[in-house]
PyMOL Python script that loads the backbone (N, CA, C, O; Angstrom):
from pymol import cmd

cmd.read_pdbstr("""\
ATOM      1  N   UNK A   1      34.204 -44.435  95.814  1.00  0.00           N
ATOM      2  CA  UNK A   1      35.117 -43.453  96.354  1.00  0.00           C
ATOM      3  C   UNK A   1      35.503 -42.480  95.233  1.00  0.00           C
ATOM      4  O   UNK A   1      36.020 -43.048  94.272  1.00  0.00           O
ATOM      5  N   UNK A   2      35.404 -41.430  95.148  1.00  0.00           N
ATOM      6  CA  UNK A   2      36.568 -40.187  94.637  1.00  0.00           C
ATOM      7  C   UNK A   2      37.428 -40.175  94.569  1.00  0.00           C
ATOM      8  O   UNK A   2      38.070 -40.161  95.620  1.00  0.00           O
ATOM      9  N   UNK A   3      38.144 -40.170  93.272  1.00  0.00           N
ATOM     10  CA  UNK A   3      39.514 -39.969  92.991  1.00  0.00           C
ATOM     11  C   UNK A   3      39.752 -38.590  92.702  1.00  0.00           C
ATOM     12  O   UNK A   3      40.681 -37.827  92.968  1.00  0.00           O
ATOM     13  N   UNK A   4      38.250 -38.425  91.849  1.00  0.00           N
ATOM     14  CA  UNK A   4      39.004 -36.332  91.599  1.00  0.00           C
ATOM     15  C   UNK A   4      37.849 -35.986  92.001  1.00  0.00           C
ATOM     16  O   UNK A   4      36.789 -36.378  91.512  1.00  0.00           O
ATOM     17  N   UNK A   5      37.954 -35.357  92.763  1.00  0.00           N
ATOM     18  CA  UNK A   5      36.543 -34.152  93.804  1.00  0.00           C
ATOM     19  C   UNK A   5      36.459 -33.170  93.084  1.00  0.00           C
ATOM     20  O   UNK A   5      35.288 -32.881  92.841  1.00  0.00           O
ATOM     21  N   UNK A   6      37.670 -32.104  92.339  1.00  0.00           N
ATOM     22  CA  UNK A   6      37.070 -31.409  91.542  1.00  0.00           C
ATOM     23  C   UNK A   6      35.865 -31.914  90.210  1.00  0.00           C
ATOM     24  O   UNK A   6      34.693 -31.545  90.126  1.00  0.00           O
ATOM     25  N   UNK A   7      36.568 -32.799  89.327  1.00  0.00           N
ATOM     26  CA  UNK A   7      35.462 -33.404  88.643  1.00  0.00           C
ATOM     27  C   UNK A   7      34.489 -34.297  88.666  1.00  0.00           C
ATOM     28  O   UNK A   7      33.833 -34.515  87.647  1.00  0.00           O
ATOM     29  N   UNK A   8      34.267 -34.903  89.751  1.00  0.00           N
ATOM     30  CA  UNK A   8      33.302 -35.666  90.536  1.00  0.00           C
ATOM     31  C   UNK A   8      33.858 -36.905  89.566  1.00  0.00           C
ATOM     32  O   UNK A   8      33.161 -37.233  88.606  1.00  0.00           O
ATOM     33  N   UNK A   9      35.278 -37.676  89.857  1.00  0.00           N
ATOM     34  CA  UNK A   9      35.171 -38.852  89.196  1.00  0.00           C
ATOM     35  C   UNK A   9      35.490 -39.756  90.372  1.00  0.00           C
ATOM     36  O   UNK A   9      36.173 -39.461  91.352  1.00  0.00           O
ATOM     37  N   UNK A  10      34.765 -41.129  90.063  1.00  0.00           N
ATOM     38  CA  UNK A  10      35.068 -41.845  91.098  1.00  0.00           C
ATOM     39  C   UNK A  10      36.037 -43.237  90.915  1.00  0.00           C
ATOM     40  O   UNK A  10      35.884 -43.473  89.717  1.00  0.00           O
ATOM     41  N   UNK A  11      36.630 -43.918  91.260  1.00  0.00           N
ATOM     42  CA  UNK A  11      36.739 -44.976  91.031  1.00  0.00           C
ATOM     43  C   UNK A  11      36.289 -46.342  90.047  1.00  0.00           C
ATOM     44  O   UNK A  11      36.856 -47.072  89.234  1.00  0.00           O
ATOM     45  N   UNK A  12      35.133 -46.231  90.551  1.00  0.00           N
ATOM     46  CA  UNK A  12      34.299 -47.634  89.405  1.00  0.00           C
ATOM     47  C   UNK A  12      34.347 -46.903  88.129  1.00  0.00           C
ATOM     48  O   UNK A  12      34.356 -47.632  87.137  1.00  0.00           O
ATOM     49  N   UNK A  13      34.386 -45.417  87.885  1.00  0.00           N
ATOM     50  CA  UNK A  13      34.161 -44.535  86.174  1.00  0.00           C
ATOM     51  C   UNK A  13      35.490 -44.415  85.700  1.00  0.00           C
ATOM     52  O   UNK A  13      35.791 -44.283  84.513  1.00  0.00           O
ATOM     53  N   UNK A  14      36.493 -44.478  86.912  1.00  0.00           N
ATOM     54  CA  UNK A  14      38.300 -44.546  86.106  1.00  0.00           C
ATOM     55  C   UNK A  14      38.551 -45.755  85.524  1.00  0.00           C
ATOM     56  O   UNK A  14      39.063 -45.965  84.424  1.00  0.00           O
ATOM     57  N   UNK A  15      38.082 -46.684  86.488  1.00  0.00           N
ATOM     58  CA  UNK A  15      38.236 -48.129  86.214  1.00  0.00           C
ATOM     59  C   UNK A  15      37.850 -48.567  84.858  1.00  0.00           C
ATOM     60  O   UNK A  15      38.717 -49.031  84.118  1.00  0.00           O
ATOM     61  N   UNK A  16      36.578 -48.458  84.455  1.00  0.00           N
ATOM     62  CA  UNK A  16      36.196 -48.547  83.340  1.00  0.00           C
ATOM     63  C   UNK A  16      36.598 -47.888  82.309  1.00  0.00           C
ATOM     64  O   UNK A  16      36.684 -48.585  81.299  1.00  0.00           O
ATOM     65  N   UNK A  17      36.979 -46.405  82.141  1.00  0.00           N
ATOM     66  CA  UNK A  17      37.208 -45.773  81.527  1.00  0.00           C
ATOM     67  C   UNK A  17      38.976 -46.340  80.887  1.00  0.00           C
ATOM     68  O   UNK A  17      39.385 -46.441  79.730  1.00  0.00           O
ATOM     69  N   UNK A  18      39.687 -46.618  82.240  1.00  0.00           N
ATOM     70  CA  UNK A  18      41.113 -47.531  81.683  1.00  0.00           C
ATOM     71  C   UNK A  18      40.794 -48.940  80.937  1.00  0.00           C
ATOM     72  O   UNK A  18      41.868 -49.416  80.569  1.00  0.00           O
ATOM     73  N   UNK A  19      40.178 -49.412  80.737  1.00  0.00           N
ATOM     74  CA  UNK A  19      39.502 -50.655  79.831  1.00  0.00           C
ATOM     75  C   UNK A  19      39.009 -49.850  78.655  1.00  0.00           C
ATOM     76  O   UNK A  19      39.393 -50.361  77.603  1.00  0.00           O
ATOM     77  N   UNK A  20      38.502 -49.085  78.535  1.00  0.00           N
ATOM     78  CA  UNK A  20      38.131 -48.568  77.461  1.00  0.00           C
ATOM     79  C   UNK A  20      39.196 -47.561  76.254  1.00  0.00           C
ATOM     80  O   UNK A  20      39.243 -47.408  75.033  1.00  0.00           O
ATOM     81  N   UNK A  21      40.044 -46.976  77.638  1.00  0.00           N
ATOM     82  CA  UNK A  21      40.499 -45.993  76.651  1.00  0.00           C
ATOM     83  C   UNK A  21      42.180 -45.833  76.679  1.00  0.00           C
ATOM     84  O   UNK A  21      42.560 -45.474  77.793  1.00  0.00           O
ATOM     85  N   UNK A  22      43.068 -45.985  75.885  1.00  0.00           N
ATOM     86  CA  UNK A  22      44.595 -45.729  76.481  1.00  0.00           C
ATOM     87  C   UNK A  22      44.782 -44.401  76.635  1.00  0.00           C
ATOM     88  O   UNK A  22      44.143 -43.349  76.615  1.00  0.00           O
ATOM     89  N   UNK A  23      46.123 -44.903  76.832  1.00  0.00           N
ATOM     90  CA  UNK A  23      46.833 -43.333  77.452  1.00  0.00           C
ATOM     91  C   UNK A  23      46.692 -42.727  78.761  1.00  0.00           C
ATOM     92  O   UNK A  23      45.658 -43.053  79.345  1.00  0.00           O
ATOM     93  N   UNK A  24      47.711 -41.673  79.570  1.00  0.00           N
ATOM     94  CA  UNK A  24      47.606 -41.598  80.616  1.00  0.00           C
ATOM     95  C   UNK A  24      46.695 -40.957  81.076  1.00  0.00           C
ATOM     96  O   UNK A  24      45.810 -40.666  80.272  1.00  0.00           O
ATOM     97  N   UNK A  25      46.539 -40.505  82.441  1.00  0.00           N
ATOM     98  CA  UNK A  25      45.425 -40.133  83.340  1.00  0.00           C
ATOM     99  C   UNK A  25      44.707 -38.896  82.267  1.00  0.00           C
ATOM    100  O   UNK A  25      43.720 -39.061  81.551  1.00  0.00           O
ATOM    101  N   UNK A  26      45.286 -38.018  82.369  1.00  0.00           N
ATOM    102  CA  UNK A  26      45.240 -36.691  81.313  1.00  0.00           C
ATOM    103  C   UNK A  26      44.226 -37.251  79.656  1.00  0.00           C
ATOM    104  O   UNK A  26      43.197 -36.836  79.125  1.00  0.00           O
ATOM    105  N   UNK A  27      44.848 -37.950  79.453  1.00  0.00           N
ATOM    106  CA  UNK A  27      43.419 -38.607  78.073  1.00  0.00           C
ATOM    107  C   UNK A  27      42.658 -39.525  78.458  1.00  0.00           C
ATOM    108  O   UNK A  27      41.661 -39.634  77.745  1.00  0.00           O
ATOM    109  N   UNK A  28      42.723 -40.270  79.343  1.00  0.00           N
ATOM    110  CA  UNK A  28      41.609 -40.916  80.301  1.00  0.00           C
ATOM    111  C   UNK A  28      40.489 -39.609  80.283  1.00  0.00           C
ATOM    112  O   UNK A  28      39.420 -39.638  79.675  1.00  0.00           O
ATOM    113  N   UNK A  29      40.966 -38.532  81.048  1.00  0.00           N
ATOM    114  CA  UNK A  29      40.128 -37.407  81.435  1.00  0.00           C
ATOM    115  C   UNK A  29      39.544 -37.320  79.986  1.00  0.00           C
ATOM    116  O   UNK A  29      38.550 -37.865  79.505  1.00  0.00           O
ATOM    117  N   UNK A  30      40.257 -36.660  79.559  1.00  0.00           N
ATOM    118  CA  UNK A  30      39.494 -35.954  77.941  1.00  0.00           C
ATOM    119  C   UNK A  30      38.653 -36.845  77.843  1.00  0.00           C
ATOM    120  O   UNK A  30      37.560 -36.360  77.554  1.00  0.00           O
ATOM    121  N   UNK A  31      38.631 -38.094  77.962  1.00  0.00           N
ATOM    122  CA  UNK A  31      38.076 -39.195  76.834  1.00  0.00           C
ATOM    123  C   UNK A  31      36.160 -38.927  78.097  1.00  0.00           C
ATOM    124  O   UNK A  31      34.998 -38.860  77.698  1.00  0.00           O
ATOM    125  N   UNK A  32      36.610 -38.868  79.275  1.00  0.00           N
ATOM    126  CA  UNK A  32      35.579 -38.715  80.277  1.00  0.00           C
ATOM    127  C   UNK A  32      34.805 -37.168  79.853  1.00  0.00           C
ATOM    128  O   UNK A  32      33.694 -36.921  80.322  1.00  0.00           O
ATOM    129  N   UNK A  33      35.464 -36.233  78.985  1.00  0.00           N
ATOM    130  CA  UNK A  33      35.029 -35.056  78.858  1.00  0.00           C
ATOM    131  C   UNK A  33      35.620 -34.188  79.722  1.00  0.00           C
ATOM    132  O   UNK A  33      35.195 -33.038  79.618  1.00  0.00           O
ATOM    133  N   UNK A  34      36.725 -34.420  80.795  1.00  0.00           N
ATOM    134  CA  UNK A  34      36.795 -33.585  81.893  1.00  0.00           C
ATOM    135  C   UNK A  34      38.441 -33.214  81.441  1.00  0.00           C
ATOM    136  O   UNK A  34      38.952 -33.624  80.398  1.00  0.00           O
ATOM    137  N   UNK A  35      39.092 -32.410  82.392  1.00  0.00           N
ATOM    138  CA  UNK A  35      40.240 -32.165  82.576  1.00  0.00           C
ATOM    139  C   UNK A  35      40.813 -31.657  84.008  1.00  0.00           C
ATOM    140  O   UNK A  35      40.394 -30.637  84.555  1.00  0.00           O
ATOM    141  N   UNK A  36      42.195 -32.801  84.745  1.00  0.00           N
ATOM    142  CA  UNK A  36      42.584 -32.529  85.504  1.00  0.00           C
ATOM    143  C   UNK A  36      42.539 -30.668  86.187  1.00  0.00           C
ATOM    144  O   UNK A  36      43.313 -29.773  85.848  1.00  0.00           O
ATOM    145  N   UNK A  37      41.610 -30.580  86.997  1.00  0.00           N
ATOM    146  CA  UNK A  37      41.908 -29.034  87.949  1.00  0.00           C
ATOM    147  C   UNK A  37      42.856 -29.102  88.601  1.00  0.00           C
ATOM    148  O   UNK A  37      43.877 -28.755  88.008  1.00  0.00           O
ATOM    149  N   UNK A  38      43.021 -29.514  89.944  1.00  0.00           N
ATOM    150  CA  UNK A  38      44.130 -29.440  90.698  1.00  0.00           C
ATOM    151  C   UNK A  38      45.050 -29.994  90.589  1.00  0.00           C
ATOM    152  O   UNK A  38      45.998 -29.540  91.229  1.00  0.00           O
ATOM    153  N   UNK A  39      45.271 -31.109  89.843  1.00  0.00           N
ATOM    154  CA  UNK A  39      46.390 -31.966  89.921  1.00  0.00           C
ATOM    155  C   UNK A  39      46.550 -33.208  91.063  1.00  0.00           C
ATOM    156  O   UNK A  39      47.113 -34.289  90.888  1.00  0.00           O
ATOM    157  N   UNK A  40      45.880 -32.718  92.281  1.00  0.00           N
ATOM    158  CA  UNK A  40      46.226 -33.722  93.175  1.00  0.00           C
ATOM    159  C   UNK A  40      45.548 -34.969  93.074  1.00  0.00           C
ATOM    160  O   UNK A  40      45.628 -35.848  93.932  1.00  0.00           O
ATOM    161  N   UNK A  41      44.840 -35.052  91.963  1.00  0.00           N
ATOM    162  CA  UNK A  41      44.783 -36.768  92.202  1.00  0.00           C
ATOM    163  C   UNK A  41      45.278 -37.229  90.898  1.00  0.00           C
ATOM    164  O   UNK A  41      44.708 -38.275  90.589  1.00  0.00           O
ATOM    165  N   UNK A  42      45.998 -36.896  90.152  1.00  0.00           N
ATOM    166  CA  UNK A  42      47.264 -37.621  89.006  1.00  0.00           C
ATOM    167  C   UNK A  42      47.608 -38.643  89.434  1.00  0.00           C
ATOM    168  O   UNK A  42      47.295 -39.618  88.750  1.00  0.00           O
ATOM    169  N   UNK A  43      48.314 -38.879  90.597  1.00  0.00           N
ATOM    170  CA  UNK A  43      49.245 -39.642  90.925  1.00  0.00           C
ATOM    171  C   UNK A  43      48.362 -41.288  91.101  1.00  0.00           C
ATOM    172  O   UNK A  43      48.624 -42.407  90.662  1.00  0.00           O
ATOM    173  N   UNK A  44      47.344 -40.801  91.878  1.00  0.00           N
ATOM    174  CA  UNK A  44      46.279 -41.830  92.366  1.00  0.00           C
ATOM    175  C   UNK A  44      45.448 -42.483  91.297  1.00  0.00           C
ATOM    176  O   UNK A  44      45.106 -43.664  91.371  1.00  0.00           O
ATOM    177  N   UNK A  45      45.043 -41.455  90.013  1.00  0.00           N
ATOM    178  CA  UNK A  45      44.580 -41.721  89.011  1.00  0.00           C
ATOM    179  C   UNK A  45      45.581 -42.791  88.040  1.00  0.00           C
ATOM    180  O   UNK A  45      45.226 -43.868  87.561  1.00  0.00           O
ATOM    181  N   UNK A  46      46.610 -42.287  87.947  1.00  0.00           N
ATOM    182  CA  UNK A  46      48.083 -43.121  87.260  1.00  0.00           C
ATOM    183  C   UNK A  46      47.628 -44.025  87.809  1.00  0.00           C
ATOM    184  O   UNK A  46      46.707 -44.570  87.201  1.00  0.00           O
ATOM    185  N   UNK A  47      47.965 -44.542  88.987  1.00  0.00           N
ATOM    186  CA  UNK A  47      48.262 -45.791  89.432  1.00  0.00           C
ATOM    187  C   UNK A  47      46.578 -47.384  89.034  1.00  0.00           C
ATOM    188  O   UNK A  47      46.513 -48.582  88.760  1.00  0.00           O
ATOM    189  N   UNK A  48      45.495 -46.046  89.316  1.00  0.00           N
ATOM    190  CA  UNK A  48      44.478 -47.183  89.232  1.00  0.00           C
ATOM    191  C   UNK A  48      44.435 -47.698  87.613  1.00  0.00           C
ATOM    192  O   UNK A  48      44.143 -48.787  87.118  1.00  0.00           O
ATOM    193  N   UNK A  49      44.854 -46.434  87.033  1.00  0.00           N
ATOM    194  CA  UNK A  49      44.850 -47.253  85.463  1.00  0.00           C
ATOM    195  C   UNK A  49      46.022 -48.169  85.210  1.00  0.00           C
ATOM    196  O   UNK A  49      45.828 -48.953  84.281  1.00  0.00           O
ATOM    197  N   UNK A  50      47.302 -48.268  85.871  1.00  0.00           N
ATOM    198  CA  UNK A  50      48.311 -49.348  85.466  1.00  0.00           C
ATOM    199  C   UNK A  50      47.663 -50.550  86.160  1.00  0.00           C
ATOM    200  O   UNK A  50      47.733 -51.557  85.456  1.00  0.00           O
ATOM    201  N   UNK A  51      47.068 -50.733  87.307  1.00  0.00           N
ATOM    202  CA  UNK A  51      45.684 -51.458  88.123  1.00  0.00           C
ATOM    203  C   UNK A  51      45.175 -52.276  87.091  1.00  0.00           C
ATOM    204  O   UNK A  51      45.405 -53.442  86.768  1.00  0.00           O
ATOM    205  N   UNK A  52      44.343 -51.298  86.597  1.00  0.00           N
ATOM    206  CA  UNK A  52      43.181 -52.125  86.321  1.00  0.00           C
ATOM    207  C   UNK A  52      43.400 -52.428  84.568  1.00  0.00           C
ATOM    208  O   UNK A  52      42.614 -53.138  83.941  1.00  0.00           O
ATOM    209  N   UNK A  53      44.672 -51.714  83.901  1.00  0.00           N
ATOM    210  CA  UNK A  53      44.835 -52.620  82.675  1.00  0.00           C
ATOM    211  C   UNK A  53      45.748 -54.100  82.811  1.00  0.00           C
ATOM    212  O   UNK A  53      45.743 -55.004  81.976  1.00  0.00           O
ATOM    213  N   UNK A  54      46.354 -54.077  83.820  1.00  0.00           N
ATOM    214  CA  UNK A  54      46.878 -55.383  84.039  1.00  0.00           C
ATOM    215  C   UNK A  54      45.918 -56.462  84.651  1.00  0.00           C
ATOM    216  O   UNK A  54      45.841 -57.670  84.426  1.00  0.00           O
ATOM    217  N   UNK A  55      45.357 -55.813  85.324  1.00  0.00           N
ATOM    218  CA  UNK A  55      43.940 -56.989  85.484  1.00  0.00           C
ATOM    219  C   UNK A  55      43.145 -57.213  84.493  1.00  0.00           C
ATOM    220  O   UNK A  55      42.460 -58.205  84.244  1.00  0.00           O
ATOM    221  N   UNK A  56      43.278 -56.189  83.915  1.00  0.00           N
ATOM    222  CA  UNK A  56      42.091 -56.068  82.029  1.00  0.00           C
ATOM    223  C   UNK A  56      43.455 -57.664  81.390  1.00  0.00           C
ATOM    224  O   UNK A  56      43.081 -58.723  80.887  1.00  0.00           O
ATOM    225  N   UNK A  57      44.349 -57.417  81.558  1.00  0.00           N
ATOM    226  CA  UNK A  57      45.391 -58.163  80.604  1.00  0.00           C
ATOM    227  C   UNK A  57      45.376 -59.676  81.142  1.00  0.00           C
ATOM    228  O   UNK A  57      45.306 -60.675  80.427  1.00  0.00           O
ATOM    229  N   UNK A  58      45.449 -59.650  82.435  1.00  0.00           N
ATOM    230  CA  UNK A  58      44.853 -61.236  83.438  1.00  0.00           C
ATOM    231  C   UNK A  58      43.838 -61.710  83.311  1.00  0.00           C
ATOM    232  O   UNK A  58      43.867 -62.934  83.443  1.00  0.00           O
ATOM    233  N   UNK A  59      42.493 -61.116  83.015  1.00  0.00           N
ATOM    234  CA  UNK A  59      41.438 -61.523  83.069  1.00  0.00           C
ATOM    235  C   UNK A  59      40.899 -61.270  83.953  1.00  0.00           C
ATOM    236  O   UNK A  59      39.824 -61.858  84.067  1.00  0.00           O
ATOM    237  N   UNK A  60      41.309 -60.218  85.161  1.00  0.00           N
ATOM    238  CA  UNK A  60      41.020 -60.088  86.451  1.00  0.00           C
ATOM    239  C   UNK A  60      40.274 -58.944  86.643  1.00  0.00           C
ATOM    240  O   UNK A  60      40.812 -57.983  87.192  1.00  0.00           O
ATOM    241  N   UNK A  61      39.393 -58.898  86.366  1.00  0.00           N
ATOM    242  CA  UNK A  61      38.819 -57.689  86.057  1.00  0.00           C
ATOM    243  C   UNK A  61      37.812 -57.220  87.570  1.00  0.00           C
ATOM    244  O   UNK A  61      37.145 -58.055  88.182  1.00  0.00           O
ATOM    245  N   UNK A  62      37.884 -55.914  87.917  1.00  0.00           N
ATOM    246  CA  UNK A  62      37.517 -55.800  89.054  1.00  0.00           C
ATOM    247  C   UNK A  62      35.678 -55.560  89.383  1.00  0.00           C
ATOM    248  O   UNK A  62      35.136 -54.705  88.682  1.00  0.00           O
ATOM    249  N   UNK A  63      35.170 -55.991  89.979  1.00  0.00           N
ATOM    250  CA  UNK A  63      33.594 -55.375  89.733  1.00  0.00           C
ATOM    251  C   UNK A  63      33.325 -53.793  89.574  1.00  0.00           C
ATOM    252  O   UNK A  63      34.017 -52.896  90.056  1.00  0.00           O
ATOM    253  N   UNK A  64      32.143 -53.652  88.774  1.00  0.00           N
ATOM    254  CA  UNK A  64      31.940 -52.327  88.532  1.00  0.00           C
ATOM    255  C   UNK A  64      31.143 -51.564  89.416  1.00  0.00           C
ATOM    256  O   UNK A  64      30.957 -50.366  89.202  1.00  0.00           O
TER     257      UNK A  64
END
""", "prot")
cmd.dss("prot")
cmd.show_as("cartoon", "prot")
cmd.util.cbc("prot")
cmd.orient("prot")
């Protein structure tokens, strides 16, 4: 699924990318090479990275 349609990012590439990289959605991006366009998926983006570093921190790690 798509989280940002402007930059073609999807889900399984945020996911990973929050295991890999700190900081919020905004240096997630950089770190992907991209930068938030519209804004409208911040919110959605935030949330999968507090997601999936607490599962990174459980051991619960989600498939890729």
């Amino acid at each position: 699924m798509f989280i940002c349609v402007c930059n073609a990012i999807r889900d399984t590439e945020l996911r990973h990318a929050a295991r890999q990289h700190p900081g919020d959605a905004d240096a997630v991006y950089a770190c992907l090479g991209k930068t938030p366009q519209c804004g409208q998926c911040l919110d959605e983006a935030a949330e999968i990275l507090i997601e999936e570093r607490e599962r990174a921190a459980c051991g619960q790690l989600a498939p890729a």
